[in-house]
C-alpha positions in Angstrom: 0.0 0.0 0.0 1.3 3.3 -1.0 0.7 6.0 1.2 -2.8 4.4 2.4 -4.2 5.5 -1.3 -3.4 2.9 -4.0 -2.6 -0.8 -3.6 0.6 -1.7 -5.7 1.1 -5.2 -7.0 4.7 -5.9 -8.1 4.8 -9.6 -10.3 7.4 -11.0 -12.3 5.3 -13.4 -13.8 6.3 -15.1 -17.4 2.4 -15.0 -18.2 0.1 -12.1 -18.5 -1.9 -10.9 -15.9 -4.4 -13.3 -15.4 -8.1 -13.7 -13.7 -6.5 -15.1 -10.1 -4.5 -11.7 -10.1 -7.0 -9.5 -10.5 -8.8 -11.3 -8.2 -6.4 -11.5 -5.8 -6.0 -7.4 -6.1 -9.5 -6.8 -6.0 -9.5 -8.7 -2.7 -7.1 -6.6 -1.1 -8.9 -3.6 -1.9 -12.1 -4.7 -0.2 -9.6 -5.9 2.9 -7.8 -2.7 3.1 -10.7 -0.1 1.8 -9.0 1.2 -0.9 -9.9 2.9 -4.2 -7.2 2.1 -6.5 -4.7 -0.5 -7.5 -2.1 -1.0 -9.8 -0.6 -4.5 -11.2 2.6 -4.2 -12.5 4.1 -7.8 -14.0 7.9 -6.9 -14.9 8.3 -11.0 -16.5 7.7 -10.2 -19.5 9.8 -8.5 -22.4 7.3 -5.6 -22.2 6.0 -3.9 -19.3 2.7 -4.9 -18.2 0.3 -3.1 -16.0 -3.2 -2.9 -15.2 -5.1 -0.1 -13.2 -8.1 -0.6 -11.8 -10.2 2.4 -9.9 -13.5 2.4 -7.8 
């Protein structure tokens, strides 16, 4: 959690960001009453990321 606003998500996953990850970070949110999160998976050759508000 950064700074009690957004929930960060570091992966270094070979795959994509999947279902069970999102999942997973939508989860938190509800835990920890947050708004935002970002997903961040540095595996692949490209940055992927994900940002999901609510």
């Amino acid at each position: 959690m950064v700074q009690e606003r957004i929930i960060v998500g570091a992966k270094a996953a070979e795959n994509s960001i999947n279902a069970n990850i999102i999942a997973k970070t939508l989860d938190y949110l509800t835990a920890y009453a947050c708004k935002q999160t970002l997903i961040i998976n540095f595996g692949r050759t490209s940055l992927e990321y994900r940002r999901f508000i609510f």
